[in-house]
C-alpha positions in Angstrom: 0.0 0.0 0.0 1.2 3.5 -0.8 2.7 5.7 2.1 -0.4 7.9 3.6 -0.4 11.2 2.8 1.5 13.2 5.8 -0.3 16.3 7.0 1.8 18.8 9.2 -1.4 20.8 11.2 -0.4 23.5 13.0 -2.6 24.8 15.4 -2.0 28.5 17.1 -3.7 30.6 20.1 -7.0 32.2 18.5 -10.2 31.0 19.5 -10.9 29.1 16.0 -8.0 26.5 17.1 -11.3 24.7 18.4 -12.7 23.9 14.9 -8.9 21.8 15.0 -11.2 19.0 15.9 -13.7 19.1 13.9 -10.5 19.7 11.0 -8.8 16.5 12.2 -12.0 14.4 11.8 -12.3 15.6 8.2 -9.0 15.4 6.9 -8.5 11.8 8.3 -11.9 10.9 6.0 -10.3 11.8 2.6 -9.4 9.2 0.6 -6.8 9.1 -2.5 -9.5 8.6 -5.6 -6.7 6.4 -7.6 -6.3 4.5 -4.7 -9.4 4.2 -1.8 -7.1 2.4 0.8 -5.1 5.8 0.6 -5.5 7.9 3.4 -4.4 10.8 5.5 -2.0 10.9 8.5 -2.1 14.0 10.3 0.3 15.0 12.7 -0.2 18.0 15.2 2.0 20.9 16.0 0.2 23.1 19.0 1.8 26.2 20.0 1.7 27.1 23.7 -0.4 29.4 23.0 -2.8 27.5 20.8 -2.8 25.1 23.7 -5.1 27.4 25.9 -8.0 26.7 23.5 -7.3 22.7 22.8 -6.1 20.3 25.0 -3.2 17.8 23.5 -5.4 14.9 24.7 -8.1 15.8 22.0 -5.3 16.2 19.6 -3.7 12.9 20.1 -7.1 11.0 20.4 -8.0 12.1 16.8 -5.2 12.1 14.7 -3.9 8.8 16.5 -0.2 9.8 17.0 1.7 11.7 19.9 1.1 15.8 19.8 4.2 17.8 18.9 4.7 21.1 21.5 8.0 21.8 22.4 11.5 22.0 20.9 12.7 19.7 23.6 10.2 17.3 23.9 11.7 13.7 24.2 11.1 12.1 21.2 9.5 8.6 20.7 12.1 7.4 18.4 15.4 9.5 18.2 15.1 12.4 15.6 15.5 16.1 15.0 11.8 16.5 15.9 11.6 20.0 13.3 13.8 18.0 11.0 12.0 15.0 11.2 8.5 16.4 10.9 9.4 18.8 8.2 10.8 15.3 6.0 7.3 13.3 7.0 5.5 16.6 5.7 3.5 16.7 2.3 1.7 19.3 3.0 2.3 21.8 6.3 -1.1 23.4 6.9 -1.3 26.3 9.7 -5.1 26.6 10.7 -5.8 28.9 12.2 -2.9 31.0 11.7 -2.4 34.2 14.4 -1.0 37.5 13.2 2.2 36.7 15.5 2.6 33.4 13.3 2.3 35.6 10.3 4.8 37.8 11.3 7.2 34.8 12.2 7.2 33.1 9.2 7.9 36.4 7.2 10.2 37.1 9.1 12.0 33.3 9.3 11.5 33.3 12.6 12.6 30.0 14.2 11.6 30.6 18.1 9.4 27.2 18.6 8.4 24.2 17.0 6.3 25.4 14.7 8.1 27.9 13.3 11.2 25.8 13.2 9.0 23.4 11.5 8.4 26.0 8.9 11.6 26.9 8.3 12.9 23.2 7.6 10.2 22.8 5.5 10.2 22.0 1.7 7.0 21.0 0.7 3.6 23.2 0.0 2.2 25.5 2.6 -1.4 26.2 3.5 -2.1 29.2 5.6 -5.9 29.6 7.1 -5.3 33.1 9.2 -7.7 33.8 12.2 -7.6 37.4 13.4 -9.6 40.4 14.5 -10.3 42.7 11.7 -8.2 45.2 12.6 -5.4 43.6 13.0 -6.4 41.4 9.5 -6.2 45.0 8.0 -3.6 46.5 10.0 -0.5 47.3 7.2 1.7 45.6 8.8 -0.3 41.9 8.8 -1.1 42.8 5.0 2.3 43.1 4.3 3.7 40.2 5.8 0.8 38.2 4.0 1.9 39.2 0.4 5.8 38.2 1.5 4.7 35.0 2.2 2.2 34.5 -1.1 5.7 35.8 -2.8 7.2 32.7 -1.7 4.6 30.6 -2.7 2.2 30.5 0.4 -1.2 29.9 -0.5 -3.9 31.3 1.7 -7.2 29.9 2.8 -9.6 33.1 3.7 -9.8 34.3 6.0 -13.8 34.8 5.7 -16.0 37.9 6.7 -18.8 37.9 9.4 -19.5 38.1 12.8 -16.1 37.5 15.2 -15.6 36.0 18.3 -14.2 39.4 19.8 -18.0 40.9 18.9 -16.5 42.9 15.7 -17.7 42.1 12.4 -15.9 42.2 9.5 -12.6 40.1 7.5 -11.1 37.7 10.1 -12.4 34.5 10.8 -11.0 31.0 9.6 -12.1 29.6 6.6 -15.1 26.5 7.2 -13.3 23.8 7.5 -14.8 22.2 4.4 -12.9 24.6 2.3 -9.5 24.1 4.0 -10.1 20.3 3.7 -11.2 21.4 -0.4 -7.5 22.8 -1.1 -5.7 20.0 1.0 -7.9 17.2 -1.5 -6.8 18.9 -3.9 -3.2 18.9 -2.8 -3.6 15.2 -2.1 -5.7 14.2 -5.4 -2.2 16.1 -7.3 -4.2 18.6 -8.5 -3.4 21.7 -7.2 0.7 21.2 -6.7 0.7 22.3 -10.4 -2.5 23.5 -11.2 -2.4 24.6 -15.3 -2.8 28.0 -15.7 -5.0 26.8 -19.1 -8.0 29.2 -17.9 -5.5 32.6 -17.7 -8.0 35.4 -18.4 -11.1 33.3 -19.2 -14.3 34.9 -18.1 -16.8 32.0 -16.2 -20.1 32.5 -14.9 -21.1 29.3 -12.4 -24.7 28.9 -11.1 -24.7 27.1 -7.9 -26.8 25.7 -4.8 -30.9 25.7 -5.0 -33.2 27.9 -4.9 -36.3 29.0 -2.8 -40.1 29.7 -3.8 -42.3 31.0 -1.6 -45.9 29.7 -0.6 -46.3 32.2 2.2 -44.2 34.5 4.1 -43.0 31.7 6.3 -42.8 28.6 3.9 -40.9 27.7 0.6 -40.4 25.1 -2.2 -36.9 24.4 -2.7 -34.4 21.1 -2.5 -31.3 19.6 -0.5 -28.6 21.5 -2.7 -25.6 22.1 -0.9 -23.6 24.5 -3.7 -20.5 22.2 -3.0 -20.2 21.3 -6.4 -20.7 24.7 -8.0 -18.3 26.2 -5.3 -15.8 23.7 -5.9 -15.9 24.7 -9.4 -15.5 28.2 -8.8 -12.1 27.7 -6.5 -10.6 25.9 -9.3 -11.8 27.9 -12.0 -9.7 30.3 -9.8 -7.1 28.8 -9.0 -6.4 27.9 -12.9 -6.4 31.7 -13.8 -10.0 32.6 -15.0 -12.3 35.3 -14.0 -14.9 34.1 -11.8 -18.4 34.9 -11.8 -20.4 32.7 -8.6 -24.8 33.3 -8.6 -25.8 31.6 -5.6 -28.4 30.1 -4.0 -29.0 30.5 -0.3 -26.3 27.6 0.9 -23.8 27.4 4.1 -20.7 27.8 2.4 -18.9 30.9 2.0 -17.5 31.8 -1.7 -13.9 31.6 -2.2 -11.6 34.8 -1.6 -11.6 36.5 -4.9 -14.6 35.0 -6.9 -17.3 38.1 -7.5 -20.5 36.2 -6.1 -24.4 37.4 -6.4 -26.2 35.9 -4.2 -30.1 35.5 -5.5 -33.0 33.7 -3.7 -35.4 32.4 -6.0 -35.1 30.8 -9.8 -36.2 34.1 -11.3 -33.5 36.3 -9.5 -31.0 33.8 -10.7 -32.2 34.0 -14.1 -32.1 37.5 -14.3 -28.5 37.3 -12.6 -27.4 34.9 -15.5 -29.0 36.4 -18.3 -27.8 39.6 -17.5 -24.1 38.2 -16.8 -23.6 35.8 -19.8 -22.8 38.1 -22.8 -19.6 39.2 -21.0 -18.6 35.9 -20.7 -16.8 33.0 -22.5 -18.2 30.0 -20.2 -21.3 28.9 -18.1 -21.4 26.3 -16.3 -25.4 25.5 -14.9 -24.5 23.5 -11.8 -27.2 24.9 -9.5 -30.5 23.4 -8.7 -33.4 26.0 -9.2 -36.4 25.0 -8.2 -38.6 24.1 -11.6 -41.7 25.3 -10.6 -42.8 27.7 -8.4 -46.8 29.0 -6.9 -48.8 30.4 -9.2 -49.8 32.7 -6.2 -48.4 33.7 -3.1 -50.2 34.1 0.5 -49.4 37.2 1.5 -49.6 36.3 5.0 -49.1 32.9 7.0 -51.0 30.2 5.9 -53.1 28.8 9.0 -53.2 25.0 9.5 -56.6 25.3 11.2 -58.2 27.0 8.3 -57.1 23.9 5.6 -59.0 21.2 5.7 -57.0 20.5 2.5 -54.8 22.5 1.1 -54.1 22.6 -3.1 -51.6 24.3 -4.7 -51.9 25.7 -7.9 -47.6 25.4 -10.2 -46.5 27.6 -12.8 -43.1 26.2 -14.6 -39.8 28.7 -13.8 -37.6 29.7 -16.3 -35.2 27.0 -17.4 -32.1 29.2 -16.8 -29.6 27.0 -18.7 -32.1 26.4 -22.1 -32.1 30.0 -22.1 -28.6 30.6 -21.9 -27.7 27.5 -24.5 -30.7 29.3 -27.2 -28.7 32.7 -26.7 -25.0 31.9 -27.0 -22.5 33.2 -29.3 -20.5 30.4 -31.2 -17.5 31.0 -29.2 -19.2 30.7 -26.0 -18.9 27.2 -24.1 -22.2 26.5 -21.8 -22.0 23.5 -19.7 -25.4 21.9 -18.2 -26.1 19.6 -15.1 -28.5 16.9 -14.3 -29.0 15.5 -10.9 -31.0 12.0 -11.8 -33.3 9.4 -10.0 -33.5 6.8 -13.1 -32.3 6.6 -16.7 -29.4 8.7 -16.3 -28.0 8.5 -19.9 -31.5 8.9 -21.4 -32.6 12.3 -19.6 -28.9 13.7 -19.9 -28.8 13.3 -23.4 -32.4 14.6 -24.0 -31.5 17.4 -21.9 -28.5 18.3 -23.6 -30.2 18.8 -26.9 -33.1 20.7 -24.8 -30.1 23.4 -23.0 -28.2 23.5 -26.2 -25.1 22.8 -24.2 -21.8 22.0 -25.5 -21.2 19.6 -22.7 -23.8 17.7 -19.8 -22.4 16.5 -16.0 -25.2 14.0 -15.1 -25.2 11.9 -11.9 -27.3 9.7 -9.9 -28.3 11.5 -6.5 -29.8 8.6 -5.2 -26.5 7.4 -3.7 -25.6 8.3 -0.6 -22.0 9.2 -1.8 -23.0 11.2 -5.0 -26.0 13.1 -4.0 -26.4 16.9 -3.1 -24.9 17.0 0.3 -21.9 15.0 -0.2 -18.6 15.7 -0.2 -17.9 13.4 -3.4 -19.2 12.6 -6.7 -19.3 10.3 -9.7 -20.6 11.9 -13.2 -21.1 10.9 -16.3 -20.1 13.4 -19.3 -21.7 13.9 -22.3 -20.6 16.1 -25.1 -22.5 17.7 -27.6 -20.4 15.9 -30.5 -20.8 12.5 -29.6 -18.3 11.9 -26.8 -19.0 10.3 -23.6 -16.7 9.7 -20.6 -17.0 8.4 -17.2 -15.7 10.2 -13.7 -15.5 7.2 -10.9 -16.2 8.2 -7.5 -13.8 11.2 -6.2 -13.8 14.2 -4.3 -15.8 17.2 -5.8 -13.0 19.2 -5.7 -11.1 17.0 -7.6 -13.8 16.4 -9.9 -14.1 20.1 -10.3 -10.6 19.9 -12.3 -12.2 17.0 -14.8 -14.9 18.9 -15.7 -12.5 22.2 -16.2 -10.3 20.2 -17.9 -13.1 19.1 -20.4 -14.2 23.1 -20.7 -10.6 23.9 -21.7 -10.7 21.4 -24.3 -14.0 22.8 -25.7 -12.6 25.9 -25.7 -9.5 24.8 -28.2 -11.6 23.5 -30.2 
């Protein structure tokens, strides 16, 4: 079996270092997609300082080895213990990252383990800061943060909204989902080198679902997480194009960089799309608007004890993605989704000819490892030419990069 892949995690003193936990749990659950009895092996490095928020003991019961604290800590088995977990590293990920850990590793600071750690190592580093907004701001923080993207540093959020310290604003750590996103990709070998093939390329990407109201109170809508389409839109990113994210109401929040519009109901994101996609070279539908929606709307609560029965009256929404595919230019590439219960070829293809796509994703959501809340996906591609191609099961941040990788093809040709 192939070595597991090594994940340095070092944990610092801001309140977030509690979501270490919940960090652990997840990164331990990715498997390699070439290889499912592939896993990851994380190994904790906890500041003193991070160490006032989580206890080694929670540490050491999750990832399953010994908790790495002090530069003189005896070892288990003799080794430089920087050295020795700088070699094991194939990744080093710092989440969450402090301003003081910022400045240190600008600086090349090499004052405790971590930072020694740093130093030593060789392989890719993943920075998820956690910080009050002013000090996220503050010129100095800001500068140190472009030194180390200089170097090659990538840097996961940090995200805006409500802060521990009571401010609001730019400063807390990414969700954990997305940090575990880039380290997938790291581990799937597809962000080490990610191909710059999108440079400049302009995409609009629809994602999560959508909501229709029957009252004030109540809505149609369905169990769309946006993972996909967000996933999408991070490596649309991270291979050089211009993003453009309309989203549905979901949990996650959009990747630093990507212009997002949020919209609530099928209409607002069809007027968001419509209005978007002549500026464009690329949409990709892989939202889930609701398809039909109340042909009228309560204006107030709808009482229980006043319904006997209660029949609702559906008018069909705009089928965002047929609209787009009727309206494109002939250098414009529009890719379609379809989430499936039966007869997945059958209704991908006949909905590929409906959208006027260039190229379908279709994929049965009635298992438990494909469907709209997962974290992982198997698809089935059809192309407007003929072509077909299978995507076994992977992560969908992985499977974001087949998919791109299909659009970049479309677009050479």
């Amino acid at each position: 079996m192939n070595k597991p892949f090594t994940v340095v995690l070092g944990i610092t003193g801001s309140i977030a270092a509690y979501k270490a936990a919940d960090l652990v749990r997840k990164l331990r659950a990715l498997r390699d997609p070439a290889d499912t009895a592939r896993g990851v092996n994380v190994r904790a490095v906890l500041t003193s300082s991070g160490a006032q928020f989580i206890t080694p003991t929670t540490l050491q019961t999750l990832t399953g080895n010994p908790v790495n604290q002090g530069m003189f800590d005896t070892p288990t088995a003799w080794d430089v213990e920087h050295i020795g977990l700088a070699d094991d590293a194939d990744v080093l990920l710092i989440a969450p990252a402090t301003a003081n850990v910022l400045a240190k590793l600008a600086l090349g600071l090499a004052d405790d383990l971590l930072s020694s750690v740093a130093l030593a190592c060789t392989v890719p580093l993943l920075i998820a800061p956690a910080m009050n907004v002013h000090m996220w701001n503050h010129p100095a923080t800001q500068l140190n943060v472009r030194q180390l993207q200089v170097r090659g540093a990538r840097f996961i959020g940090p995200d805006t909204g409500e802060l521990a310290c009571g401010y609001t604003g730019r400063g807390r750590m990414a969700a954990v989902e997305e940090i575990t996103g880039v380290v997938a990709d790291y581990f799937s070998g597809v962000y080490a080198a990610p191909a710059p093939d999108l440079t400049g390329v302009r995409i609009l990407i629809t994602a999560g679902p959508t909501r229709e109201y029957l009252d004030p109170v109540r809505f149609l809508s369905n169990p769309s997480s946006g993972k996909m389409g967000y996933a999408l839109a991070r490596a649309a990113q991270m291979r050089g194009a211009v993003v453009t994210l309309v989203s549905g109401p979901v949990s996650i929040d959009p990747p630093p960089g990507v212009t997002t519009i949020p919209v609530l109901s099928t209409a607002e994101m069809a007027e968001a799309v419509l209005t978007a996609a002549p500026a464009v070279g690329v949409i990709i539908g892989a939202a889930a608007p609701v398809d039909f929606t109340p042909t009228t709307r309560a204006p107030q609560k709808i009482k229980k004890q006043d319904q006997a029965h209660l029949t609702l009256t559906m008018t069909p929404t705009t089928d965002i993605m047929a609209a787009v595919g009727a309206g494109k230019r002939p250098d414009q590439v529009v890719v379609a989704f379809a989430a499936e219960t039966e007869h997945l070829e059958t209704h991908a293809a006949e909905k590929l000819a409906r959208k006027h796509a260039d190229l379908i994703v279709a994929n049965d959501i009635t298992t438990p490892d494909a469907g709209f809340c997962a974290e992982t996906n198997r698809a089935l591609l059809l192309y407007a030419d003929g072509r077909r191609e299978v995507l076994p099961l992977q992560e969908k941040s992985a499977m974001a990069h087949r998919i791109l990788d299909a659009v970049a093809g479309l677009l050479k040709r």
